[in-house]
LOKOL-67296 format. One line per field, with one value per residue (C-alpha): residue number from 1; residue in one letter; x, y, z. Coordinates in pm, 1 decimal, decimal comma, padded with zeros to 6 digits. Layout:
% residues N
nr = NUM_...
rest = A_...
xx = X_...
yy = Y_...
zz = Z_...
END
This chain:
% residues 207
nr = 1_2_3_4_5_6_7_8_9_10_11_12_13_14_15_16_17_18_19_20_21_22_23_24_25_26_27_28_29_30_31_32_33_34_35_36_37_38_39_40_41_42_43_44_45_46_47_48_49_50_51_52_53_54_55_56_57_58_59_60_61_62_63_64_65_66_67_68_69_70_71_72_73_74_75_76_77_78_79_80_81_82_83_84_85_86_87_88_89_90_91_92_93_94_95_96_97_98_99_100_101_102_103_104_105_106_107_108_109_110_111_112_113_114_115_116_117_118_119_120_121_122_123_124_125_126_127_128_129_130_131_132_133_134_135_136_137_138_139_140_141_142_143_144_145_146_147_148_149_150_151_152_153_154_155_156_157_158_159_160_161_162_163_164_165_166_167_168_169_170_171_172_173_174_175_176_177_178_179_180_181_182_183_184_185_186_187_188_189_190_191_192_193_194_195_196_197_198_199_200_201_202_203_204_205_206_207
rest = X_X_X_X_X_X_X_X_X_X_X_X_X_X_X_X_X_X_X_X_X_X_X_X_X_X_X_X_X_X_X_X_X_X_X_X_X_X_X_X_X_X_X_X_X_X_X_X_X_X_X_X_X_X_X_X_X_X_X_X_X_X_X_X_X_X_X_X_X_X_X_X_X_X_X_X_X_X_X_X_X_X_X_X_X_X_X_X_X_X_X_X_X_X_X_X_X_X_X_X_X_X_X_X_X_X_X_X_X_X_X_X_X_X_X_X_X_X_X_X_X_X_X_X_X_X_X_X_X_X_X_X_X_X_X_X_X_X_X_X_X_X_X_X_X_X_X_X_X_X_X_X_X_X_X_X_X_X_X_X_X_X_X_X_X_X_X_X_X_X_X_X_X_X_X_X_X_X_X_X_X_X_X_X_X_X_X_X_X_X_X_X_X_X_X_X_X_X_X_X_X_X_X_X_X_X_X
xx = -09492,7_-09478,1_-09180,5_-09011,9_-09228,2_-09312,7_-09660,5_-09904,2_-09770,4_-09449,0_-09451,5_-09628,4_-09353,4_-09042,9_-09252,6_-09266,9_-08912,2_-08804,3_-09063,9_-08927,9_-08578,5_-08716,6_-08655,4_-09036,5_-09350,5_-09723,2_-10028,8_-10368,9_-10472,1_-10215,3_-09987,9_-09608,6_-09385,9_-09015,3_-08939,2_-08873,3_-08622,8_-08687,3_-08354,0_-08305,6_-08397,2_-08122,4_-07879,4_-07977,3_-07880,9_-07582,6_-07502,2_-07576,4_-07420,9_-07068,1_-07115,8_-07137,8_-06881,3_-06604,7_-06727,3_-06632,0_-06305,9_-06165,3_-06215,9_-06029,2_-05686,2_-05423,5_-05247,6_-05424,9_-05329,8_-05144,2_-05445,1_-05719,5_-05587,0_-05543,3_-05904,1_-06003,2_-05798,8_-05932,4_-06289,9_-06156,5_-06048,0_-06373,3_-06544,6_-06331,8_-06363,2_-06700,0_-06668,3_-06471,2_-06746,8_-07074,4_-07210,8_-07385,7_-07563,9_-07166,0_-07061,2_-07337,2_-07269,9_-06865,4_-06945,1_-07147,8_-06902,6_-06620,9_-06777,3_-06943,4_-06590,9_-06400,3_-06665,4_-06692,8_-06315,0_-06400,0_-06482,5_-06894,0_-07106,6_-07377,3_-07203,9_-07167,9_-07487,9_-07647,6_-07418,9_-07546,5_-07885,9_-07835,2_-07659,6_-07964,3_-08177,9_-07987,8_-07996,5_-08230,9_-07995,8_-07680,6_-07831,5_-07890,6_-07473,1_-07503,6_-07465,5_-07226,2_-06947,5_-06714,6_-06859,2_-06755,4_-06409,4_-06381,1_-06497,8_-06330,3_-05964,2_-06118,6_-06177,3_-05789,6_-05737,6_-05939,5_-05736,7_-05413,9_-05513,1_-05578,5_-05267,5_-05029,0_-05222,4_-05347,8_-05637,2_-05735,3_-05667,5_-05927,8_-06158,6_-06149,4_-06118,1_-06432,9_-06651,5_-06551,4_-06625,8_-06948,7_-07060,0_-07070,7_-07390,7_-07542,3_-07402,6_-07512,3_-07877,1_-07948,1_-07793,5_-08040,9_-08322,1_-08270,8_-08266,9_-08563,1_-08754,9_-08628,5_-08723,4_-09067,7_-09088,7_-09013,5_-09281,4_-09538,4_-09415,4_-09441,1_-09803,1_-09938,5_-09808,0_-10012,5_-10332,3_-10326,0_-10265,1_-10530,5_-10786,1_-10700,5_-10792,8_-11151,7_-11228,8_-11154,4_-11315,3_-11630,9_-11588,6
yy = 06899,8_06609,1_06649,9_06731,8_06426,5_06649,5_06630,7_06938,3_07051,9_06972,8_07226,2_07509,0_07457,1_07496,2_07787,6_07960,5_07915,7_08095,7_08376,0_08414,7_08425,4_08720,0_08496,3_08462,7_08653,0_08561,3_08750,6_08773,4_08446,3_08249,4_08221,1_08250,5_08431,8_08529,6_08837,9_09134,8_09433,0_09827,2_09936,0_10171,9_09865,6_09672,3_09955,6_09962,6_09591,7_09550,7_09855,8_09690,9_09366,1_09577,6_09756,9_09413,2_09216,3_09500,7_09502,4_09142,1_09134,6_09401,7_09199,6_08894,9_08789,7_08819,2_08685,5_08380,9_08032,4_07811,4_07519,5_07837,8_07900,5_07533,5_07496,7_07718,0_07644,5_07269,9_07450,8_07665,5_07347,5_07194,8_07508,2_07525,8_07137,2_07206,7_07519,1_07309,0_07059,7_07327,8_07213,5_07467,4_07263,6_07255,3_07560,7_07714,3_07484,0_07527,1_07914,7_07919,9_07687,7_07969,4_08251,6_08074,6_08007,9_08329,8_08484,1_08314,1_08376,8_08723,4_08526,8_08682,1_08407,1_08668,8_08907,4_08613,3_08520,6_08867,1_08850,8_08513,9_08597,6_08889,6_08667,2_08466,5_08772,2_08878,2_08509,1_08605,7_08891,8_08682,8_08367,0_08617,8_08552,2_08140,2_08011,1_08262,9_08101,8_08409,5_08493,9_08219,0_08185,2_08521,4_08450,6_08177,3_08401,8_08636,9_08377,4_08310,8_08620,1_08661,4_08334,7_08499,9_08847,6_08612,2_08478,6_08790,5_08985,0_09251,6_09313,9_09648,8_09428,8_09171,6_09422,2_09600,1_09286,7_09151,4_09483,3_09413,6_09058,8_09087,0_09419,4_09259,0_09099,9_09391,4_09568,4_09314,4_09243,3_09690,4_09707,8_09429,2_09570,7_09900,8_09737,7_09582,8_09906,1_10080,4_09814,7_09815,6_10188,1_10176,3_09975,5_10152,3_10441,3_10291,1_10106,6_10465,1_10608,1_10289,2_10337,5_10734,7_10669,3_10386,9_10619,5_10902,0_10700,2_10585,7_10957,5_11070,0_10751,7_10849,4_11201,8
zz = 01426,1_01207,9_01066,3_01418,6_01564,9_01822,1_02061,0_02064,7_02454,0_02365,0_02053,6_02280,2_02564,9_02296,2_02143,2_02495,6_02590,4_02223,2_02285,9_02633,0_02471,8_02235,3_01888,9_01790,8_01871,2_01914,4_01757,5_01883,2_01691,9_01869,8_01560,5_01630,5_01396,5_01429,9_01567,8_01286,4_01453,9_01361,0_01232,3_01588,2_01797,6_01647,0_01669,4_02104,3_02129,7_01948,3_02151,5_02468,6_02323,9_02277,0_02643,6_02798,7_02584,4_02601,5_03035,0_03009,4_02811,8_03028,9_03315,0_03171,3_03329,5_03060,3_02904,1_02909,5_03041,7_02795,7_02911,0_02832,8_02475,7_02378,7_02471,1_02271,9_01988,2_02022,2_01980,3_01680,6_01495,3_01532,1_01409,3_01130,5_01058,3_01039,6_00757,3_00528,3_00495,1_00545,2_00821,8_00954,5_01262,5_01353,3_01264,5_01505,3_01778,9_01780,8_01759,4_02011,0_02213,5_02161,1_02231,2_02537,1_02665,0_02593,4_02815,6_03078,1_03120,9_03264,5_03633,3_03601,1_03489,3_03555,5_03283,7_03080,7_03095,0_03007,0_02696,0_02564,8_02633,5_02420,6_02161,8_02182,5_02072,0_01789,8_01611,7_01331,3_01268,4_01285,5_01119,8_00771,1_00688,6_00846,3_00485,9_00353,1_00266,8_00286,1_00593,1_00734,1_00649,0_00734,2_01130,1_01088,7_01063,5_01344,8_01556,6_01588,5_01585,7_01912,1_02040,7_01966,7_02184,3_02451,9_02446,9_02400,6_02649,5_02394,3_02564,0_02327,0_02020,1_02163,4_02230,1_01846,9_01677,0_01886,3_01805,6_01447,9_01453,0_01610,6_01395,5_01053,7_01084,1_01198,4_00931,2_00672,4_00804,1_00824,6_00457,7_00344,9_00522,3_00418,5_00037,8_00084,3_00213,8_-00068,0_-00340,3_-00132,4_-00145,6_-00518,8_-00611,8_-00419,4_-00582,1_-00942,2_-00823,7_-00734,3_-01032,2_-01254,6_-01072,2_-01116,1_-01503,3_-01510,8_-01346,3_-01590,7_-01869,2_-01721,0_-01666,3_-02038,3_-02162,1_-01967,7_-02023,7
END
């Protein structure tokens, strides 16, 4: 809180609103930790995610206006901008900013709403790649790519190169995980094996 200068009621209000958004979760104690996804939960929400982003981009009047796609390349600039020099507080925001606006194109700021919320929920997921350089060059590139659908009217090429776009995270963040169960799994494995052997040895020692 120090760090933050932030007051006691102000810290348990901000707390609140990200456990209401699904980012963090409280234990009986009253500590707050961020929330940790079982690999088949994650699979359900991107799935959801893709239902409701491929709902929305097949709703969206295309082509797009010339004003529509300048806005958004104005946004992509920024984003990009923001690569170059690794500035990830930037590089969220602008993100956020484009996908915000893309979606919001479909004429539903209900839909559009369900899918941010949704984008809210997977942050821990998608924050794993944040600092990944080639990550984000490479989101940078789809990015205009997603500008440039718009703007021909290729509404199936918009929606394929979104799932894409949107999938790699997920894809990243399950092969880590599944990594780090195995490396887990490994040294239980090798523990067991050590304690069995140490055991042995006391028994012929004492036998």
């Amino acid at each position: 809180m120090g760090r933050f200068e932030l007051t006691r009621h102000l810290s348990r209000r901000v707390l609140q609103q990200l456990e209401g958004l699904g980012l963090v979760t409280s234990d009986s104690t009253g500590g707050t930790m961020v929330r940790a996804f079982g690999l088949d939960e994650i699979e359900h929400i991107y799935e959801i995610r893709h239902v409701l982003q491929d709902c929305a981009m097949r709703r969206m009047p295309l082509p797009a206006p010339a004003e529509f796609v300048a806005q958004l390349l104005q946004i992509h600039k920024r984003h990009l901008a923001a690569v170059r020099r690794n500035d990830l507080s930037a590089i969220f925001r602008t993100n956020e900013e484009l996908h915000d606006a893309i979606f919001l194109a479909c004429g539903n700021p209900v839909l559009a709403g369900a899918i941010k919320r949704y984008a809210w929920l997977t942050h821990g997921i998608r924050s794993r790649l944040f600092a990944d350089p080639v990550h984000l060059k490479r989101a940078a590139v789809e990015h205009l790519r997603l500008i440039t659908a718009l703007e021909r009217g290729d509404r199936q090429g918009l929606v394929e190169i979104n799932r894409a776009h949107v999938s790699r995270p997920k894809t990243a963040y399950i092969a880590l995980q599944r990594a780090i169960d195995l490396d887990t799994a490994t040294h239980g494995e090798e523990n067991a094996i050590v304690k069995s052997s140490t055991r042995t040895g006391v028994s012929r020692r004492e036998t």
